[in-house]
C-alpha atoms as a printed R data frame, in Angstrom:
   type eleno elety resid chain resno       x       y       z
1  ATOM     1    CA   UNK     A     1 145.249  28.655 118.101
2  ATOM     2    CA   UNK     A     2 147.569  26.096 118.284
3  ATOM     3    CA   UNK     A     3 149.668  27.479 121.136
4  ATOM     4    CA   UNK     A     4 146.361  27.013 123.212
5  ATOM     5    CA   UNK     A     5 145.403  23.691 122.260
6  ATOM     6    CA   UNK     A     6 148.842  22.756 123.686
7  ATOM     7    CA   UNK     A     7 148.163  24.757 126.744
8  ATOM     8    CA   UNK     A     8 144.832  23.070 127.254
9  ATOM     9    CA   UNK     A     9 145.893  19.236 126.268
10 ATOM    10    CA   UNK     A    10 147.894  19.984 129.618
11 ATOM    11    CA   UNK     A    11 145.047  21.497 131.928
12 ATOM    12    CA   UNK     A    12 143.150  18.365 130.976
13 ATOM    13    CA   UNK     A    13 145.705  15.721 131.022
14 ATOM    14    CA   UNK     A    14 146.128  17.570 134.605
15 ATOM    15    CA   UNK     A    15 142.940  17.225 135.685
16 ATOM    16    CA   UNK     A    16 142.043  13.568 134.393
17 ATOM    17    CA   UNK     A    17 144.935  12.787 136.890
18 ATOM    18    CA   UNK     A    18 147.436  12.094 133.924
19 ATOM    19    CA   UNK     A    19 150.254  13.977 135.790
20 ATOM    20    CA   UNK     A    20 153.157  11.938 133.320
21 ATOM    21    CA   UNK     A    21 151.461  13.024 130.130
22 ATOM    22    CA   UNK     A    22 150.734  16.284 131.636
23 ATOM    23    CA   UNK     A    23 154.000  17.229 132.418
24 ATOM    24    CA   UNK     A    24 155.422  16.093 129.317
25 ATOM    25    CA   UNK     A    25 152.943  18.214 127.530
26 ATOM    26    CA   UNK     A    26 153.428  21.525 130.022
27 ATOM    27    CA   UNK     A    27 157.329  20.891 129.104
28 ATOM    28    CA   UNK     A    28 156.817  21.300 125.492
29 ATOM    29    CA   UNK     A    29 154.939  24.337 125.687
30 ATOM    30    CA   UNK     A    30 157.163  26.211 127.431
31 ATOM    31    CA   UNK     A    31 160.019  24.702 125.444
32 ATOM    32    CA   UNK     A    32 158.048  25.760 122.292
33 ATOM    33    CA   UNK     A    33 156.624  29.078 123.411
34 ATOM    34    CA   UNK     A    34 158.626  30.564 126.295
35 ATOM    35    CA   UNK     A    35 157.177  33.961 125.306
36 ATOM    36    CA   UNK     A    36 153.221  32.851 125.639
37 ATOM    37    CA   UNK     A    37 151.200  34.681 128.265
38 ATOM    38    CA   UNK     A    38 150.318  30.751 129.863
39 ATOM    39    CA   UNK     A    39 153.958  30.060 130.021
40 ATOM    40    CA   UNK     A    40 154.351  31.300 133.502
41 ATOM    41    CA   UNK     A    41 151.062  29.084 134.576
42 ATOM    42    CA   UNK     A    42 152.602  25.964 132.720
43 ATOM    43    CA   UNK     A    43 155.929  26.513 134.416
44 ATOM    44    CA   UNK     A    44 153.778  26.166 137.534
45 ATOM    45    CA   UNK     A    45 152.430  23.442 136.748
46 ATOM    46    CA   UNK     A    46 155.521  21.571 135.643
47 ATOM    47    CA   UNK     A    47 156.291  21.954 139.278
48 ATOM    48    CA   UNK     A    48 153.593  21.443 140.716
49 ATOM    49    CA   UNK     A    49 153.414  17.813 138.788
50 ATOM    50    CA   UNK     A    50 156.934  17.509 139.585
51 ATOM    51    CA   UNK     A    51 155.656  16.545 143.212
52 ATOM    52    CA   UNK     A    52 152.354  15.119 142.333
53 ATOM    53    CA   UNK     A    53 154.454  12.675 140.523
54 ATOM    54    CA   UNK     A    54 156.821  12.379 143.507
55 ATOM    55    CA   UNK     A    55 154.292  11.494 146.130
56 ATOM    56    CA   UNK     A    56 152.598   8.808 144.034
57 ATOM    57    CA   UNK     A    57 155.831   6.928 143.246
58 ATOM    58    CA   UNK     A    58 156.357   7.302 146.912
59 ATOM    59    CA   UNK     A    59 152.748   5.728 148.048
60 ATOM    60    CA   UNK     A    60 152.737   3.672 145.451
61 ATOM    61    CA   UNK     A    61 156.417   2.266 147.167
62 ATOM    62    CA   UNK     A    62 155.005   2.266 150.411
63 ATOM    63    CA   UNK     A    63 152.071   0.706 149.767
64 ATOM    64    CA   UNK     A    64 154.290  -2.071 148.427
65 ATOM    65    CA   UNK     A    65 156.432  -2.564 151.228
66 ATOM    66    CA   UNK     A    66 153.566  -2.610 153.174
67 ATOM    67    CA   UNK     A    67 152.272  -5.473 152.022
68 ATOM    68    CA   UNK     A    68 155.679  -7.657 152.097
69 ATOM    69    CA   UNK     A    69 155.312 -10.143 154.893
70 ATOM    70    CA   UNK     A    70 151.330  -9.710 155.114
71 ATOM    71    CA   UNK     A    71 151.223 -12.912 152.912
């Protein structure tokens, strides 16, 4: 039962847009239980919030240096 609620904490942190916490959370279940039918999903995810996490550091930079030398 456990092994799910550690599955799950992801999906949610996922879906309220928590990609850091996510992540974090996706890493230690696989790290924990590599042999889990949702390890293959969470490995997916990992990725997928690999990139999420990507782009918003990257808009999040733009967005900055778009607003030098508006002021």
């Amino acid at each position: 039962q456990v092994v799910n609620a550690v599955y799950w904490k992801g999906e949610s942190l996922y879906k309220l847009k928590k990609y850091i916490e996510a992540q974090n959370t996706f890493t230690t279940f696989v790290e924990k239980y590599p042999d889990h039918d949702q390890a293959k999903q969470a490995k997916k995810r990992i990725s997928k919030l690999a990139e999420l996490i990507k782009d918003r550091e990257t808009n999040a930079a733009n967005e900055l240096s778009d607003s030098d030398g508006r002021n």
